[in-house]
N, C-alpha and C positions, 0 to 999 in steps of 0.2 A: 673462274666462275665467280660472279660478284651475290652474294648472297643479301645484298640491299633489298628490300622489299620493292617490286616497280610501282611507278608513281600511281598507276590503275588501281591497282590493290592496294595503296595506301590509302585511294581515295575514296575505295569499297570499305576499307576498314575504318578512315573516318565519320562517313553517312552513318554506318550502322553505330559508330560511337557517339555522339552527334545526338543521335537517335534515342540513344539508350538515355541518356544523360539528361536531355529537355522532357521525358516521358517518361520518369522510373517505374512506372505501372503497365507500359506499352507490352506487348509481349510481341517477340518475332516468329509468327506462326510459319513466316514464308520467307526461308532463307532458301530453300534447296536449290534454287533459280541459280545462287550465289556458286553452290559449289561445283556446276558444272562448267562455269566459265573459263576461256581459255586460259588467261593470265595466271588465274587463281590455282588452276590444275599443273599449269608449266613451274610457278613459283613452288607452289610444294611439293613437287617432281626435284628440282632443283634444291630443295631444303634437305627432301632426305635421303640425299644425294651423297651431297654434302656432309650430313650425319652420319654415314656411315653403313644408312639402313639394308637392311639384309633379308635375303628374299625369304617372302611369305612360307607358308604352307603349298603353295602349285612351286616353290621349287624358281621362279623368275626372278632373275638377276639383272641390273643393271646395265651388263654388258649384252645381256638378254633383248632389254628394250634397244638401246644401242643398236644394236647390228638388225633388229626386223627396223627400225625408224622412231627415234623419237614421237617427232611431229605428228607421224603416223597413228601410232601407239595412243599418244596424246586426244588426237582427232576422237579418235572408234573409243577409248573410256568416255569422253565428252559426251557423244552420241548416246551410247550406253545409259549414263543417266540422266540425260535429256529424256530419250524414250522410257525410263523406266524401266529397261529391261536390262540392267545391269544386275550380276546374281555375283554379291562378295563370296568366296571360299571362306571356309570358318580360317578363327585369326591361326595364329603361330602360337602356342605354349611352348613355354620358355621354365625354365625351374631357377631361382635364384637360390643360393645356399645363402641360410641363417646361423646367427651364432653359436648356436646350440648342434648343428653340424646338419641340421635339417632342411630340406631345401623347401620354399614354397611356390606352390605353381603361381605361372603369372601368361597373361596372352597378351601380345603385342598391339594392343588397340587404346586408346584413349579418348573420351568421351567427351563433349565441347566443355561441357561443363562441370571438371573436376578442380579449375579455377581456384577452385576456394581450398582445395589443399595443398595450401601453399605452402608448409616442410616439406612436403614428396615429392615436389614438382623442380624440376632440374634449374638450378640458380638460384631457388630460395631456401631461404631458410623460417628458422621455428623465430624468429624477429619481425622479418615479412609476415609473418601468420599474424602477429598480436597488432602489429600495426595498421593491418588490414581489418582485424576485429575492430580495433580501438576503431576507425574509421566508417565501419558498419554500423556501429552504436552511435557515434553522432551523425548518421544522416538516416535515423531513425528505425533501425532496426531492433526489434526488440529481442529475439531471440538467436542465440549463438548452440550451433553443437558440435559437441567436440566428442569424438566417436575413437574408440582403441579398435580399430581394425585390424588388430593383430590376429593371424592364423584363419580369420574370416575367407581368405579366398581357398582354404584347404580345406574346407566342408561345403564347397559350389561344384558340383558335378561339372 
């Protein structure tokens, strides 16, 4: 399985870069169109495949989709949120243990736009962060926040 991005979704993800870049004021009110497409649903079918990922809270597993049909599978979610009548199950919590021996809950979901926390985010580091700030300061952003999120998702119901 070749986990190269196909050339469709490359060329979905350079419009909206493209996009972003000529227009830094633009806002993208109307992606959702974006996430029910085939390509884009088979590729990250295939990503977190690939990852490892591990089935939700309904308990479906991979070899789950497998054996009713991919393609199938693939099809009826497409449809689903095409029509708007797709209904997620709440995510998966997960408890990760901390150094103090305490564990902090966490749920399997990620938001498009966590972007900017870029220490926390898998392949960067606290270098990537400053460089990314350094780089928000000159193309004219005036304010940076830097937030200690520690123990914050143990007081979220």
């Amino acid at each position: 399985m070749s986990l190269t991005t196909p050339e469709s979704v490359q060329k979905l993800q350079k419009a909206l870069h493209d996009k972003a870049k000529e227009s830094p004021d633009f806002r993208f009110y109307a992606l959702y169109d974006k996430v029910y497409r085939k390509d884009v649903l088979a590729f990250a079918y295939e990503r977190c495949k690939a990852n490892g990922g591990a089935a939700g809270v309904d308990g479906q597993t991979f070899e789950d989709i497998e054996a009713y049909g991919v393609e199938r599978w693939l099809d009826e979610l497409a449809q689903e949120l095409k029509s708007r009548t797709y209904q997620p199950l709440p995510v998966r919590r997960v408890y990760i243990p901390k150094p103090d021996g305490k564990q902090r809950p966490t749920r399997f979901s990620r938001p498009i736009c966590s972007q900017n926390s870029t220490p926390y985010r898998q392949d960067r580091s606290a270098l990537d962060a400053v460089k990314h700030v350094h780089k928000l300061i000159n193309t004219g952003h005036g304010e940076i926040v830097d937030a200690d999120l520690s123990s914050y998702l143990d007081q979220v119901p």
